[in-house]
NUPANU-700580 format. One line per 8 residues: number of its first residue (from 1); their letters; for each residue x, y negated, z of C-alpha. Coordinates in steps of 0.001 Angstrom, whole numbers, always signed. Each point is the difference from the previous one (the first is absolute). Example, Ala and Ser with C-alpha at 12.3 -4.5 7.8 and 13.67 -1.06 7.14 Angstrom:
# residues 2
1	AS	+12300 +4500 +7800 ~ +1370 -3440 -660 .
***
This chain:
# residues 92
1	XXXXXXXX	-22966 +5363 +43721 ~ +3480 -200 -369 ~ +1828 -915 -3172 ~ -3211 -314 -2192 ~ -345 -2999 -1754 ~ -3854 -95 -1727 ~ -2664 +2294 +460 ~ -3479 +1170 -1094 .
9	XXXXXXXX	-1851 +2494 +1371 ~ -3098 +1377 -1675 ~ -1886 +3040 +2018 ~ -2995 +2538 -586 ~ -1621 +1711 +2946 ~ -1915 +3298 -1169 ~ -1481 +1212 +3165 ~ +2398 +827 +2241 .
17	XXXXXXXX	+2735 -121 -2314 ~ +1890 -3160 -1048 ~ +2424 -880 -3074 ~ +1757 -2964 -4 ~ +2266 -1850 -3144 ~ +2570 -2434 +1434 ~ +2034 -1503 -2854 ~ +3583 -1130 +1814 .
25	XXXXXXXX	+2555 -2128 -838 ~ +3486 -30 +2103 ~ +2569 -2806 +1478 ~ +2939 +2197 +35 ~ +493 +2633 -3349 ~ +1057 +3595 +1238 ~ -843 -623 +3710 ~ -2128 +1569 +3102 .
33	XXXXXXXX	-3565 -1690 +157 ~ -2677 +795 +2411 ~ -3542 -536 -1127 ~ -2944 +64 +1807 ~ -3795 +1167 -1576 ~ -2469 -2061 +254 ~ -2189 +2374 +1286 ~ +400 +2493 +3196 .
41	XXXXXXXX	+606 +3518 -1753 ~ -270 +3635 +2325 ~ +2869 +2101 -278 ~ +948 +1781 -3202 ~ -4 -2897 -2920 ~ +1471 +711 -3200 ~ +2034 -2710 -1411 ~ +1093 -566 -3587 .
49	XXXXXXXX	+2597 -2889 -1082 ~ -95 -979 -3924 ~ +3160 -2536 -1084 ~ -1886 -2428 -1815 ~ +2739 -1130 -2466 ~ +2225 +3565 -620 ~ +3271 -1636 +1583 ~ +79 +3064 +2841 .
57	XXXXXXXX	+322 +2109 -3335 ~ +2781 -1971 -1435 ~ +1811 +290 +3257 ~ +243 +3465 +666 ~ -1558 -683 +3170 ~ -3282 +1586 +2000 ~ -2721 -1809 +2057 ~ +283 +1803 +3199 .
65	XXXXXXXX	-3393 -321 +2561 ~ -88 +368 +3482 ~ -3140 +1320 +2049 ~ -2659 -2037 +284 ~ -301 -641 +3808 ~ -3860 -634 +1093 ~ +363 -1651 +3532 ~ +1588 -2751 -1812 .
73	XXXXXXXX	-1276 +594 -3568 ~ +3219 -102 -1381 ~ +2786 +1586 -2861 ~ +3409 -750 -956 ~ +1234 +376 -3725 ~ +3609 -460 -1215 ~ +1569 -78 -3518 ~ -2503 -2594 -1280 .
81	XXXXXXXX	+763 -3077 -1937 ~ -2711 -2658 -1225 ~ -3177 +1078 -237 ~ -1604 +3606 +483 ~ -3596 +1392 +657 ~ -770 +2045 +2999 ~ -3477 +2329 +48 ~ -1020 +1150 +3563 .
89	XXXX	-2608 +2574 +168 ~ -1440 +1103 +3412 ~ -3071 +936 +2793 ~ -877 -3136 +2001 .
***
């Protein structure tokens, strides 16, 4: 991961289906980071990003996420600062 700090990772397999927490906390405020899951997810996740602290709100500003990419089980987010919560829901 690039950019990431501290994180923890808590994950729930239902059948085929997965959902994963990951709480997140940043180097850089307001920068790219790439995160990878810890688990392999198929094509198609849907991925939620919660600031953890309201400071995006204060800002004006918008977390922006990229695709999640599952050869290398990757995302990028931008316009983040501190600490934020990501949900990942997906098949497996």
């Amino acid at each position: 991961m690039v950019n990431i700090s501290n994180c923890t990772s808590y994950v729930i397999k239902i059948g085929s289906f997965a959902i994963c927490s990951m709480n997140i906390a940043v180097i850089t405020d307001y920068t790219k980071a790439f995160i990878k899951s810890p688990i392999t997810f198929k094509e198609g996740v849907y991925i939620s990003i919660e600031d953890n602290n309201g400071d995006l709100y204060t800002t004006n500003r918008q977390a922006v996420v990229g695709w999640y990419n599952p050869a290398t089980q990757t995302f990028e987010v931008t316009n983040i600062n501190a600490g934020f919560t990501v949900l990942l829901i997906g098949r497996i």
